[in-house]
C-alpha positions in Angstrom: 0.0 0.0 0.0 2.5 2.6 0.8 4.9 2.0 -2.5 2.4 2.0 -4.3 0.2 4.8 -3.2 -3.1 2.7 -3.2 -5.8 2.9 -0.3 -7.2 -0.1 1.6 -10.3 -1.0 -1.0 -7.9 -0.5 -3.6 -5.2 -3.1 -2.5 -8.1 -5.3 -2.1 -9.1 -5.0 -5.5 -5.9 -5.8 -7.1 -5.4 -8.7 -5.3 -9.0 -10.2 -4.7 -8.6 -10.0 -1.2 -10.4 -8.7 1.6 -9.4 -6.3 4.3 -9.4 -8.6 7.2 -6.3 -10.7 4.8 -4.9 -7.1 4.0 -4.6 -6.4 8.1 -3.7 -10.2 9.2 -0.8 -10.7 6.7 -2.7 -13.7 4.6 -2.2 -11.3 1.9 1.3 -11.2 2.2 1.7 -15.3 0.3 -0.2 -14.3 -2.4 1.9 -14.9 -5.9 0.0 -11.1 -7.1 1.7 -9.1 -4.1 4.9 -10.7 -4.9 5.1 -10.1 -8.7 3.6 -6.7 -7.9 6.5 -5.8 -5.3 9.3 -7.3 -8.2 8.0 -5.7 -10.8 7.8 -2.1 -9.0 10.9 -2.9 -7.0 13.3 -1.5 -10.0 11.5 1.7 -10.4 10.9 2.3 -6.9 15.5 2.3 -6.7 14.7 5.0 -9.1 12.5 7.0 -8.6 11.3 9.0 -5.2 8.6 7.1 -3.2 6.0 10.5 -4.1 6.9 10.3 -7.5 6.3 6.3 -8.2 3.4 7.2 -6.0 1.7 10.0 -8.4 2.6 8.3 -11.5 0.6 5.2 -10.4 -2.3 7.5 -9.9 -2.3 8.5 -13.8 -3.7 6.7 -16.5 -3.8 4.3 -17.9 -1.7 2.1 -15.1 -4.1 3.0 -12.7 -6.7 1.3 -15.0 -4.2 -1.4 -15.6 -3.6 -2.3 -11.9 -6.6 -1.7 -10.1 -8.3 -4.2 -13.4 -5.5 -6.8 -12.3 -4.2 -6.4 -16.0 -0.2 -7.1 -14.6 0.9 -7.2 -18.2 -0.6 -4.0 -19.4 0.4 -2.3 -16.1 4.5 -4.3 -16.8 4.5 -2.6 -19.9 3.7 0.7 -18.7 6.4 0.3 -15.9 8.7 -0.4 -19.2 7.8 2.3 -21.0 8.1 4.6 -17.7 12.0 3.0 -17.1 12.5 3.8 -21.0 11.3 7.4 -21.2 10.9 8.3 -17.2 8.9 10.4 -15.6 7.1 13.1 -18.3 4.6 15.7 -18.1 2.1 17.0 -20.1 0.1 19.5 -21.5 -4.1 19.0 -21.5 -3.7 21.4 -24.4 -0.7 20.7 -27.1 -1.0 24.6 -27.7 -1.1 25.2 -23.6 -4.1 27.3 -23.8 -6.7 26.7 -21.4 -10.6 26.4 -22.4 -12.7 29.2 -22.5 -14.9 29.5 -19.4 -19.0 30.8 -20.3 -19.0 34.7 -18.7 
């Protein structure tokens, strides 16, 4: 939960588990966890805890994880050691929508 950023419910979720196995440990044999901890382990050397935290939080690994798709979400952790962290623009022109007066 804390490497990756991700609430109670939402640890759950990616590993079919309830709370109660969250809390007790009984989580913590679970092959998901494991493969989840080795494949964020090498970006987690690199990158700061917030960082690897608010990247998570973005989509579409978000999607990726919290739908237990570990492949999708591998390949976005490939393509974020590749290219890093980026940000950008809602608008490629960096204007911002016209609000109604």
């Amino acid at each position: 939960m804390e490497r990756l950023g991700l609430s109670e419910d939402e640890l759950c979720r990616v590993l079919g588990s309830d709370p109660l196995s969250i809390v007790s440990g009984a989580a913590d044999a679970d092959p998901r966890l494991a493969i989840l901890l080795d494949l964020t382990g090498e970006v987690a050397e690199l990158a700061s805890p917030a960082a690897l935290r608010s990247w998570i939080r973005r989509e579409p690994q978000l999607t990726h994880l919290l739908g237990g798709d570990f492949a999708a979400f591998e390949d976005d952790l490939a393509a974020l050691r590749e290219r890093g962290f980026t940000v950008r623009r809602r608008d490629p022109g960096g204007a911002r929508p016209a609000t109604p007066p």
